[in-house]
VEXFITOR-719425 format. One line per field, with one value per residue (C-alpha): residue number from 1; x, y, z. Coordinates in nm, 2 decimals, always signed. Last residue first. Example, Ala and Ser with C-alpha at 12.3 -4.5 7.8 and 13.67 -1.06 7.14 Angstrom:
pos [2;1] .
px [+1.37;+1.23] .
py [-0.11;-0.45] .
pz [+0.71;+0.78] .
END
This chain:
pos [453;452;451;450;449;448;447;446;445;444;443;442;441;440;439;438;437;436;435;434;433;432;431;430;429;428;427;426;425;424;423;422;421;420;419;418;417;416;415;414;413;412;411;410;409;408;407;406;405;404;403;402;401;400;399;398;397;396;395;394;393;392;391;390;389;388;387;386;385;384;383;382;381;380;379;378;377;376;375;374;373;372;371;370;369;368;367;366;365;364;363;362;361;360;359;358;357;356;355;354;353;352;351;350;349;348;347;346;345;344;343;342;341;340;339;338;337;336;335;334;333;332;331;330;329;328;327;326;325;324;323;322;321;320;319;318;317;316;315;314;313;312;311;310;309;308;307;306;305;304;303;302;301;300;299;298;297;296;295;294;293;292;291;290;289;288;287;286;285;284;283;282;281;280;279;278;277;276;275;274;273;272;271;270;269;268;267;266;265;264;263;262;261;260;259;258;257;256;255;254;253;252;251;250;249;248;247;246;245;244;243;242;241;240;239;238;237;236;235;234;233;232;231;230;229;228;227;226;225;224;223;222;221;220;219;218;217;216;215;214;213;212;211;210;209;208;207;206;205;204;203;202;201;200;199;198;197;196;195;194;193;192;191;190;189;188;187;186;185;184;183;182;181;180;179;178;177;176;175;174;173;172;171;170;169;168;167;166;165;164;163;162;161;160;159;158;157;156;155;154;153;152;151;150;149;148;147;146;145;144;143;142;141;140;139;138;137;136;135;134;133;132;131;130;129;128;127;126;125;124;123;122;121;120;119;118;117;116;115;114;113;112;111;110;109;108;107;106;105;104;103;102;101;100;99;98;97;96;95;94;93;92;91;90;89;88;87;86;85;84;83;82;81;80;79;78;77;76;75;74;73;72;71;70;69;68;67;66;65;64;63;62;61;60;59;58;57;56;55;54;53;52;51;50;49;48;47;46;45;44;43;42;41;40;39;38;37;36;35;34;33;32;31;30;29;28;27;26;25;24;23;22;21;20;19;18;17;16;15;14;13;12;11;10;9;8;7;6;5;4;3;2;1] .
px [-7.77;-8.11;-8.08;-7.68;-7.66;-7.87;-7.67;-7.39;-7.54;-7.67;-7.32;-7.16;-7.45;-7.40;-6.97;-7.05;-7.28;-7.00;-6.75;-6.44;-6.44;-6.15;-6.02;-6.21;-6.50;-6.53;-6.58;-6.88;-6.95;-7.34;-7.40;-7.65;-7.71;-8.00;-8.13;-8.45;-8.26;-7.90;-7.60;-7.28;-7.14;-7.35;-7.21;-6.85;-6.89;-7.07;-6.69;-6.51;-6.69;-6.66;-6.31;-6.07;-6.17;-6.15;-6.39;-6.58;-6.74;-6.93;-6.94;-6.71;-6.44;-6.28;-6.45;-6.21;-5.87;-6.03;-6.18;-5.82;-5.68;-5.93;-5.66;-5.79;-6.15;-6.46;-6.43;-6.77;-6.88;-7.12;-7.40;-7.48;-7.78;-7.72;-7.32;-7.34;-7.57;-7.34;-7.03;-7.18;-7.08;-6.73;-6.64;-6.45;-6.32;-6.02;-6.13;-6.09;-6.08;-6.30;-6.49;-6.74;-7.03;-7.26;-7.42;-7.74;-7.94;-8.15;-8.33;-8.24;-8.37;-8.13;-7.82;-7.89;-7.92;-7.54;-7.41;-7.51;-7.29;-7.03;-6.94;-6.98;-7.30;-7.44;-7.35;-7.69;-7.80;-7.98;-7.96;-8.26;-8.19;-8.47;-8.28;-8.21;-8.44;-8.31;-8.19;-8.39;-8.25;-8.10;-7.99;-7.79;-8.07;-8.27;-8.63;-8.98;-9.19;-9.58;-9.64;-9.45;-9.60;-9.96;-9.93;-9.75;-10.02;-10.27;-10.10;-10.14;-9.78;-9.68;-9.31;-9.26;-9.49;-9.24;-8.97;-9.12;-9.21;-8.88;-8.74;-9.01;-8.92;-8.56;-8.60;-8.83;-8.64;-8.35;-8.59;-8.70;-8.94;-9.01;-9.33;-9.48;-9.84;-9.74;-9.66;-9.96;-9.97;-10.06;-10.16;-10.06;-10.06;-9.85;-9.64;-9.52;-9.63;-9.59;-9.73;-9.59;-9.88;-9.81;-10.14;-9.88;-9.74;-9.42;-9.22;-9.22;-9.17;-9.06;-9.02;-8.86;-8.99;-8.90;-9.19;-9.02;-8.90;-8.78;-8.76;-8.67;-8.75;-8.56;-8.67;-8.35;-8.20;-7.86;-7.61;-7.36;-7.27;-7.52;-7.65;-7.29;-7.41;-7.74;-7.57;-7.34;-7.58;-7.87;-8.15;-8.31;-8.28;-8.26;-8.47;-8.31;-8.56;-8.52;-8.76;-8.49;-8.22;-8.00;-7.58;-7.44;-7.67;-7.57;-7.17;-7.26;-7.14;-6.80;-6.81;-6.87;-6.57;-6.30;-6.47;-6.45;-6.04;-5.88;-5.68;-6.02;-6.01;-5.94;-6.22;-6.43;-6.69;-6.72;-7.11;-7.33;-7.71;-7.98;-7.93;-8.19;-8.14;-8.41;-8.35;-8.02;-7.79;-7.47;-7.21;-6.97;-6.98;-6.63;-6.62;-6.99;-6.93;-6.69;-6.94;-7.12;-7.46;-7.83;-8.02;-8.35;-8.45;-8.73;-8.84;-8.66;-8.51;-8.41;-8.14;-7.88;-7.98;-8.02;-7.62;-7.53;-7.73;-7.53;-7.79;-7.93;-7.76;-7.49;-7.61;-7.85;-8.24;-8.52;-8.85;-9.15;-9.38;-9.68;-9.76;-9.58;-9.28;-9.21;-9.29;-9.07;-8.77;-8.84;-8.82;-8.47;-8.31;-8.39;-8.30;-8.00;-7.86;-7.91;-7.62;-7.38;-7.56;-7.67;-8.00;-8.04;-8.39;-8.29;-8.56;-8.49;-8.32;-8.04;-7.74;-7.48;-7.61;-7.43;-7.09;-7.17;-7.32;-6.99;-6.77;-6.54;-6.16;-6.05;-5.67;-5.45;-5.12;-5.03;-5.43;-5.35;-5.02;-5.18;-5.47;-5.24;-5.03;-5.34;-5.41;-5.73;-5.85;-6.02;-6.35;-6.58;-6.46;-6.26;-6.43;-6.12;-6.16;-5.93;-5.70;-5.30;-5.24;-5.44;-5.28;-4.90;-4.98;-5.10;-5.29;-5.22;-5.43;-5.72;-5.71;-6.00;-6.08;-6.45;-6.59;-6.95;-6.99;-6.65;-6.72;-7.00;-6.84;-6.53;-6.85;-7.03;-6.66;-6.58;-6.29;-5.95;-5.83;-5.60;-5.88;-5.83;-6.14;-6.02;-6.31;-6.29;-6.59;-6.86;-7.19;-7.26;-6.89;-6.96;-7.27;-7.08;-6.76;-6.99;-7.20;-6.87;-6.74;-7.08;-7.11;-6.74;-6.45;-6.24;-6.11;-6.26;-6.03;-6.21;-6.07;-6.29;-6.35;-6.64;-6.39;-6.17;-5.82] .
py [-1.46;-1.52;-1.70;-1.68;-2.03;-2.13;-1.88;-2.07;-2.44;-2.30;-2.26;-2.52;-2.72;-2.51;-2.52;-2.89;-2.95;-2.71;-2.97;-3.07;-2.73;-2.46;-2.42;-2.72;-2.51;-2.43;-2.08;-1.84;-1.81;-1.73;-1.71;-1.46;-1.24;-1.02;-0.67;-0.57;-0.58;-0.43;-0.58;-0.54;-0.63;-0.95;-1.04;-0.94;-1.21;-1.46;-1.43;-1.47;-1.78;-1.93;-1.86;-1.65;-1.35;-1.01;-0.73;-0.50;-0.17;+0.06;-0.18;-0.10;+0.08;-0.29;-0.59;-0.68;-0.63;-0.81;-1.11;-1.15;-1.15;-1.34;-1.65;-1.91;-1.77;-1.60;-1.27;-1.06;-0.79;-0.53;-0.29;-0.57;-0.49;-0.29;-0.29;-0.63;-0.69;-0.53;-0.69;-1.02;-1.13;-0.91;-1.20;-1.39;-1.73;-1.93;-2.18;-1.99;-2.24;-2.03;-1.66;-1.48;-1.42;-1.13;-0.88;-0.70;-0.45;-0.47;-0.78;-1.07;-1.32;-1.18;-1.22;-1.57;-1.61;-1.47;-1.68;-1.98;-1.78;-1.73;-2.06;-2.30;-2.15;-2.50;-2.28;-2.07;-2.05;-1.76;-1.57;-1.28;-1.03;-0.89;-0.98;-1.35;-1.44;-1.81;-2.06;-1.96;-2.25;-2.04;-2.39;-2.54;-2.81;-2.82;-2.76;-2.86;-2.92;-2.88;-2.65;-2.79;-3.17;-3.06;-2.86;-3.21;-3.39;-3.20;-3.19;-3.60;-3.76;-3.82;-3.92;-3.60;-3.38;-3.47;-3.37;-3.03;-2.97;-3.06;-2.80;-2.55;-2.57;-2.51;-2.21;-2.09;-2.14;-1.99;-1.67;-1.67;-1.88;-2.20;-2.36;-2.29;-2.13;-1.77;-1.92;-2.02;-2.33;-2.38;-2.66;-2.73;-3.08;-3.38;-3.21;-2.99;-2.64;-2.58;-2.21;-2.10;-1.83;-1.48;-1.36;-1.19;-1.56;-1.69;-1.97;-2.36;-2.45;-2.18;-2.21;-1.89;-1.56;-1.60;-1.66;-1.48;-1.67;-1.95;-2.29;-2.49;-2.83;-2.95;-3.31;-3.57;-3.63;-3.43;-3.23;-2.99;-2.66;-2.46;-2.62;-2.48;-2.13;-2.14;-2.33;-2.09;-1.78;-1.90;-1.76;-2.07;-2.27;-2.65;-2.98;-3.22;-3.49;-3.86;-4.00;-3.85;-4.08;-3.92;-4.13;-3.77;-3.54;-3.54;-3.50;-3.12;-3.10;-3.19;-3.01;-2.67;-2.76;-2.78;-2.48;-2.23;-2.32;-2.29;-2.61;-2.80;-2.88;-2.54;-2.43;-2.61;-2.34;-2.10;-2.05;-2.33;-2.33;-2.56;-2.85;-3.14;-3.46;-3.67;-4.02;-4.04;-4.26;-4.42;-4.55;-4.31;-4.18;-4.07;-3.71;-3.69;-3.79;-3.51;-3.27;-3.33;-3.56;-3.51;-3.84;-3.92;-4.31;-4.44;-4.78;-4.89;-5.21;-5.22;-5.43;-5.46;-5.12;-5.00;-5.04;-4.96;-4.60;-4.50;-4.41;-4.01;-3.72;-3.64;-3.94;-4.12;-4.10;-4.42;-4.40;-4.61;-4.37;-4.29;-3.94;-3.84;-4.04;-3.87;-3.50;-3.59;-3.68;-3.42;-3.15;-3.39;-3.33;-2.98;-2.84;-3.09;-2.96;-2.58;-2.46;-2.54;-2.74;-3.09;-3.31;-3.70;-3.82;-4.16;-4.43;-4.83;-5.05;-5.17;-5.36;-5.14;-4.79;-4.89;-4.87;-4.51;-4.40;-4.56;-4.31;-4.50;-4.55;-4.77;-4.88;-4.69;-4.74;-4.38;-4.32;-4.56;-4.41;-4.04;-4.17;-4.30;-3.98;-3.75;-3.53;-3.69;-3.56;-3.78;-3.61;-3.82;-4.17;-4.37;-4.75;-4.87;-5.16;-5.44;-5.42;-5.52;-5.17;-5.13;-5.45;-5.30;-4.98;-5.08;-4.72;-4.60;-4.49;-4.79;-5.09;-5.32;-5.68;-5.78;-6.04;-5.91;-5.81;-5.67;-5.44;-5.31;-5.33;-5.09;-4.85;-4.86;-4.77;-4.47;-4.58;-4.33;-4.15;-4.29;-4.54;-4.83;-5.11;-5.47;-5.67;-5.99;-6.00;-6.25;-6.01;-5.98;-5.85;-5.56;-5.45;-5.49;-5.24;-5.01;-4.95;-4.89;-4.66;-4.49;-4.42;-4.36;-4.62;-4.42;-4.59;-4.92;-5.16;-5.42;-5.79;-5.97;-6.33;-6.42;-6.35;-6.55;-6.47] .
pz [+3.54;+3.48;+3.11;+3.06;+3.05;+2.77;+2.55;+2.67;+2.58;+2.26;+2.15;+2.25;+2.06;+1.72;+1.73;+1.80;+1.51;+1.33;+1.38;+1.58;+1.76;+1.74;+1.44;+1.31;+1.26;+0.88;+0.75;+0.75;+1.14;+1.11;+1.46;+1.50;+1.79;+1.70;+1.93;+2.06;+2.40;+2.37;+2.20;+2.26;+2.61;+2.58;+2.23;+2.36;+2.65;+2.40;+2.18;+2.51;+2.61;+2.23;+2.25;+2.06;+1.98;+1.79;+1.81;+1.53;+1.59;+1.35;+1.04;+0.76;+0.88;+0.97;+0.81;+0.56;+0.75;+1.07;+0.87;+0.74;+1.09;+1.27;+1.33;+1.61;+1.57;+1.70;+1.51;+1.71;+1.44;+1.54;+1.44;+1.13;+0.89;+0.61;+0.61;+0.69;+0.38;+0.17;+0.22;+0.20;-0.15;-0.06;+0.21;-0.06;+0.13;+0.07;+0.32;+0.63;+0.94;+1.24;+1.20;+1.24;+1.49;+1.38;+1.62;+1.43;+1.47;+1.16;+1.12;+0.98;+0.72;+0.42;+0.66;+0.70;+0.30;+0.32;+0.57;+0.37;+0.10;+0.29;+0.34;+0.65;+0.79;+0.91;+1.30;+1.21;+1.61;+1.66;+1.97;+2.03;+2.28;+2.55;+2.82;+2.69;+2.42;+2.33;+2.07;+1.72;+1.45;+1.14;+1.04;+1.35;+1.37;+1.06;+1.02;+1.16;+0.89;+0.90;+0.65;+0.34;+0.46;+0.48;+0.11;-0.05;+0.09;-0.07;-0.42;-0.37;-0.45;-0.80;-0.80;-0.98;-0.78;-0.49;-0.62;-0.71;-0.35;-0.30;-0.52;-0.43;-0.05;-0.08;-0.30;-0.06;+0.21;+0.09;+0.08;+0.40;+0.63;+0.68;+0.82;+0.43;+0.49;+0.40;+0.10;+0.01;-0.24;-0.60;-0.80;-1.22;-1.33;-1.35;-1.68;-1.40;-1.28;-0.90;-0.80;-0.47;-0.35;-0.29;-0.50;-0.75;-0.83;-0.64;-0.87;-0.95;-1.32;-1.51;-1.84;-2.04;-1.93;-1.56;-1.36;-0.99;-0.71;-0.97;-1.02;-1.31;-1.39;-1.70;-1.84;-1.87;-2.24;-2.15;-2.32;-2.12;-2.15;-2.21;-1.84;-1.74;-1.79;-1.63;-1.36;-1.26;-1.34;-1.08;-1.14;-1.27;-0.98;-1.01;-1.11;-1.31;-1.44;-1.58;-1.81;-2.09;-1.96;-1.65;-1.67;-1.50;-1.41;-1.03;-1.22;-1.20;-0.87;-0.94;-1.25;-1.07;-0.81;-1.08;-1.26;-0.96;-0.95;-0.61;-0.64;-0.59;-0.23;-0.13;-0.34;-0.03;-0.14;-0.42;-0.49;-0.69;-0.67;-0.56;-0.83;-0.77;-0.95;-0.99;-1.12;-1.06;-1.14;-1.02;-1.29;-1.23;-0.90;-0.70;-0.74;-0.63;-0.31;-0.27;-0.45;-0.12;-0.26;+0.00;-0.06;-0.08;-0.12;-0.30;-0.31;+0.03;+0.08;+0.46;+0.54;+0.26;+0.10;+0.43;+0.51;+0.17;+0.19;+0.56;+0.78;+0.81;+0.63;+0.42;+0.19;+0.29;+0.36;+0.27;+0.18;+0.16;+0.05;+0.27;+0.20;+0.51;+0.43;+0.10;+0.26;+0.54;+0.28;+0.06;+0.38;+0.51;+0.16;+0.14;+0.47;+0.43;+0.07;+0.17;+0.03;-0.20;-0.46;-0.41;-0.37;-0.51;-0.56;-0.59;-0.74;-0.61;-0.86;-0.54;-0.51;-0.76;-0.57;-0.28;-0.41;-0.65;-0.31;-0.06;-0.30;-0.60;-0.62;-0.93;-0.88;-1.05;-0.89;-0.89;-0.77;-0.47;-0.35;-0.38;-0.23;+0.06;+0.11;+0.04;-0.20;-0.34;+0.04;+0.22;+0.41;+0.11;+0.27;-0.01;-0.11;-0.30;-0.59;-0.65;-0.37;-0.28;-0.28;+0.11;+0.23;+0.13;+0.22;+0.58;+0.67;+1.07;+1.34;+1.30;+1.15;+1.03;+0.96;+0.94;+1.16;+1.10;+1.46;+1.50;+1.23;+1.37;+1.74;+1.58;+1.42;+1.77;+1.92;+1.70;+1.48;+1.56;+1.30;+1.00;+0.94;+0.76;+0.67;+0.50;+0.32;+0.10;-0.11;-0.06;-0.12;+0.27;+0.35;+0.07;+0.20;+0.53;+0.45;+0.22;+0.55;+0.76;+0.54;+0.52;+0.89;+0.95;+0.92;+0.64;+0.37;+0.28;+0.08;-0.14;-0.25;-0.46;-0.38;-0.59;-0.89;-0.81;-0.64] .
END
């Protein structure tokens, strides 16, 4: 085979599977697509459209061995019969991103960290756009980056990085990389070992020259100590709730105001004026606010943008008052850390929704908060044993479940009106739900339904 006719393998026929597949098509190389699962329809008509070979329900060894290079979706595991086949025959596996990023000299802002990746990438994102950028988002979120890389030609593109697309980047580089903070998550994926994971996400620094920045939060003990670690050229923004003694680059000043400090100049905005409100949102709103001083947008524009942003879907998202009880809808929670920062926002009073696939979670980081806050516990879960043994004694009533219906039933016979009802589940959602976007919308649909009943 010459070289114009290199042969690549797409694994997994989701948005950025796809995307790789026709970026690829469009630059001469010989494409095959396999999906375990089933292929959406739009994504089968995609294909179709392009004349591009797939297969669905099954991998073809033979086909899939036979490539050069292996475009793996993020939600395949390494451990895998067909990655375990392809890594034994060592054929070079790379992530659509490190793909993608080959056809394009546009800037990446590239987000990570183990919670509150979206909030942030979608607030640079509207900040970028707002102040007339031509901008472009991937990653977790929004179109697949090969597909607009062939169509759209962005300058900029913001783009929030799983450490599972980060596993498979080598060449790829960032030229702001934003580090939010790193708590255990997904350690099932990395044989249970914290440092597996924190290198993951630490490869967002990877290939940064010294006009390169990495913007990330000082307070956070993880990445303080793997910062030691590591040797790199690019600037260091930190940010901070509180002016640390060394550098800090965005923090809260004693007038309440977010004060951004960059080599760009020094401006300040109020943070009772930032649409989004507790502390993860800070965070979240300095790093992009930094972002954007860094590719030297107007301090007034940043200010309009950091006030007028309407948040994430199933991200602390208020669903209903229903008799006097407030339902919020935090179904993002995956780890117990997001659950953690909800927590922080709530009142006292209470009724927390656990529960779904456990991922080899420590519930002691919130141990304390539920014991300040939460009157109940509602376990919403195929198996709520080992929420069950942690919990009990330590909050005055706690209930196990095994539906969404009967989980809002216990809510109801719980909670009285100037009381909380958050959804903050802590563990994955393919228990019972395919994701946590549907775990979110079921959920909103029930409280919906209870209004007059």
């Amino acid at each position: 085979m010459g070289e114009n006719k290199k042969s690549l393998v797409v694994l997994g026929a989701g948005e950025s599977g796809v995307g790789a597949a026709i970026l690829a098509h469009a630059k001469g190389m010989e494409v095959f697509v396999s999906d375990f699962g089933t292929i959406a329809p739009h994504y089968r008509k995609m294909l179709d459209d392009e004349n591009i070979q797939w297969e669905q329900g099954k991998h073809s060894m033979e086909r899939i061995l036979a490539a050069d290079e292996i475009v793996k979706s993020p939600g395949i595991a390494p451990t895998t019969p067909v990655m375990k086949a392809v890594i034994e025959k060592g054929i070079p596996v790379i992530s659509e991103i490190e793909f993608a990023g080959r056809y394009t000299d546009a800037k990446m802002v590239c987000i990570t960290g183990s919670n509150g990746k979206t909030t942030t990438t979608l607030l640079t994102y509207h900040i970028l756009k707002n102040a007339g950028l031509n901008v472009g988002l991937a990653g977790n979120v929004g179109k697949s980056l090969a597909l607009q890389v062939l169509r759209e030609h962005h300058d900029v593109y913001v783009i929030e990085l799983s450490s599972f697309q980060l596993e498979n980047m080598y060449q790829f580089k960032a030229n702001i990389a934003v580090i939010l903070n790193i708590t255990p998550d997904h350690l099932d994926r990395y044989d249970y070992r914290m440092q597996n994971y924190v290198n993951a996400k630490f490869r967002i620094i990877q290939n940064l020259t010294a006009r390169d920045a990495i913007i990330y939060w000082q307070d956070d003990p993880v990445i303080q100590s793997q910062l030691k670690q590591v040797c790199t050229e690019a600037q260091l923004l930190p940010f901070a709730e509180h002016e640390n003694d060394e550098f800090t680059s965005a923090f809260v000043d004693e007038h309440n105001d977010i004060v951004f400090s960059t080599e760009n100049g020094r401006f300040s905005v109020p943070r009772s004026s930032l649409s989004l409100h507790g502390l993860h949102n800070l965070y979240n709103s300095m790093a992009a606010g930094l972002s954007a001083c860094l590719l030297d947008i107007k301090k007034e524009d940043i200010r309009c943008a950091l006030s007028d942003f309407e948040g994430v879907e199933h991200r602390l998202e208020f669903v209903a008052d229903v008799d006097g009880v407030r339902y919020i809808n935090d179904s993002k929670a995956t780890n117990v850390n997001s659950c953690w920062y909800a927590l922080e926002s709530m009142p006292h009073n209470t009724v927390l929704i656990l529960g779904g696939k456990d991922k080899g979670n420590d519930y002691s980081e919130i141990e304390d908060l539920v014991k300040e806050k939460v009157k109940a516990i509602v376990c919403m879960g195929k198996d709520n044993n080992k929420l069950m043994e942690f919990f009990s004694g330590k909050v005055p009533t706690i209930r196990s479940t095994h539906s969404l219906d009967e989980a809002i039933a216990a809510c109801r016979e719980l909670s009285v009106p100037g009381d909380t009802v958050l959804l903050s589940p802590c563990c994955a959602s393919f228990d019972l739900f395919h994701s946590y976007e549907e775990r979110g919308a079921m959920f909103k649909d029930a409280v919906k339904s209870l209004i007059g009943k």
